[in-house]
N, C-alpha and C positions, 0 to 999 in steps of 0.2 A: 307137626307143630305149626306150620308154615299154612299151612289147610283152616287149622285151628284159629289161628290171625283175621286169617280171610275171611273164616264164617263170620266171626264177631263182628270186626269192619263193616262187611255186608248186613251184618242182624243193625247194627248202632245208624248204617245209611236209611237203612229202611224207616226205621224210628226217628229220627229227623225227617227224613221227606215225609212220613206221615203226619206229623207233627205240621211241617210248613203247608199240609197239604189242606189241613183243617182250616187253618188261618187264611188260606187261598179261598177255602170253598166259605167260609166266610164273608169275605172280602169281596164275593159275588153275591150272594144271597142279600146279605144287608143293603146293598146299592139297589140292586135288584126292588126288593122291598120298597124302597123309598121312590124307584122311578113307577113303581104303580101307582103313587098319590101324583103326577102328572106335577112335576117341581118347576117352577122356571127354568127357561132351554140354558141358560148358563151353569147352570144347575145338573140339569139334563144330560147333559156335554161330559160333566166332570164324573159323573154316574159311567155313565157308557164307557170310558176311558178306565175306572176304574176297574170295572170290570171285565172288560178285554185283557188288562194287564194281570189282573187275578189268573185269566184262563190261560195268558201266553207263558206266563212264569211259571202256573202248573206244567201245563202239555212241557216246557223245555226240560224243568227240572224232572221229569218222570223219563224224558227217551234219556237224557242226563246217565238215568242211574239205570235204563234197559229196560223199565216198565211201557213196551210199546204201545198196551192195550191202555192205560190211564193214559198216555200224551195221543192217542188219538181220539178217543171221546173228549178230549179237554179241546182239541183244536176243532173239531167239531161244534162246538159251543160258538164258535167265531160269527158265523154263520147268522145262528139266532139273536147275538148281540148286536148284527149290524142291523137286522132288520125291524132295531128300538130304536138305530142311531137319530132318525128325525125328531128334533124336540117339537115341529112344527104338525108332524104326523101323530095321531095317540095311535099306541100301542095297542092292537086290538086283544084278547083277551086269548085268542089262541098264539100268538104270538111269543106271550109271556109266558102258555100252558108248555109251548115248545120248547123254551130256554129249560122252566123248570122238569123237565121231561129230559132234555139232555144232562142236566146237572144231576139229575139220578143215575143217566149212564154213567158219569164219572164218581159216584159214589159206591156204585157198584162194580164197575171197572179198577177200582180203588183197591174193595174189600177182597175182592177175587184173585187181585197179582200179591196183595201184600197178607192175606186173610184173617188184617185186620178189619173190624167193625168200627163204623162213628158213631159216638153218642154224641149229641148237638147238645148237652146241656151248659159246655163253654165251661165244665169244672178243669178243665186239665185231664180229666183220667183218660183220656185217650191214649197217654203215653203209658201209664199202667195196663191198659188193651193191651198195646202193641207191643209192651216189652213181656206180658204173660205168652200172647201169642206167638213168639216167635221164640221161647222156649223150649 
């Protein structure tokens, strides 16, 4: 019975950190998106922040809950973030191709430990995915 507890717990964690995990890799992508049109550096600044902190409260909340392979491709991401941080510098195009190159690793790093899929259509059904999937 006590086993039985556990799984669920662990099936209902997963399904939350999937869930926040969406709204993370959102929280990247959209900023992402906007520091390609080249924003004013004040602008610029609040971009790059936001998304470092998308990638650090992924990477925490995945070793969090034991998903080591999702919190090491998410801190890996750090890396490429910094190297947009100059608002004075543009971003050359490989740059950008590398963040979104890493951000598939953690998509896929994502889908492999929890074996749920993302669908980016921003309906919500992801949490219908992940609670079929872990089924």
């Amino acid at each position: 019975m006590a086993a039985d507890n556990t799984d669920d717990f662990q099936k209902e964690l997963i399904v939350h950190f999937v869930q926040e995990a969406h709204e993370w890799l959102r929280s990247i992508h959209d900023p992402l998106d906007e520091l390609q049109q080249g924003p004013a550096p004040e602008r610029h600044a609040k971009l790059i922040h936001t998304m470092s902190a998308g990638v650090t409260s992924l990477g925490g909340s995945a070793a969090t809950i034991d998903l080591p392979d999702v919190a090491q491709a998410s801190f890996a991401a750090l890396p490429f973030i910094e190297a947009l941080q100059d608002p004075l510098k543009t971003g050359s195009a490989q740059d950008f191709l590398s963040l979104c190159k890493q951000l598939g690793q953690i998509h896929t790093a994502l889908t492999q430990a929890t074996g749920v899929s993302f669908d980016n259509d921003g309906s919500g059904a992801v949490v219908e995915t992940v609670e079929a999937g872990l089924s």
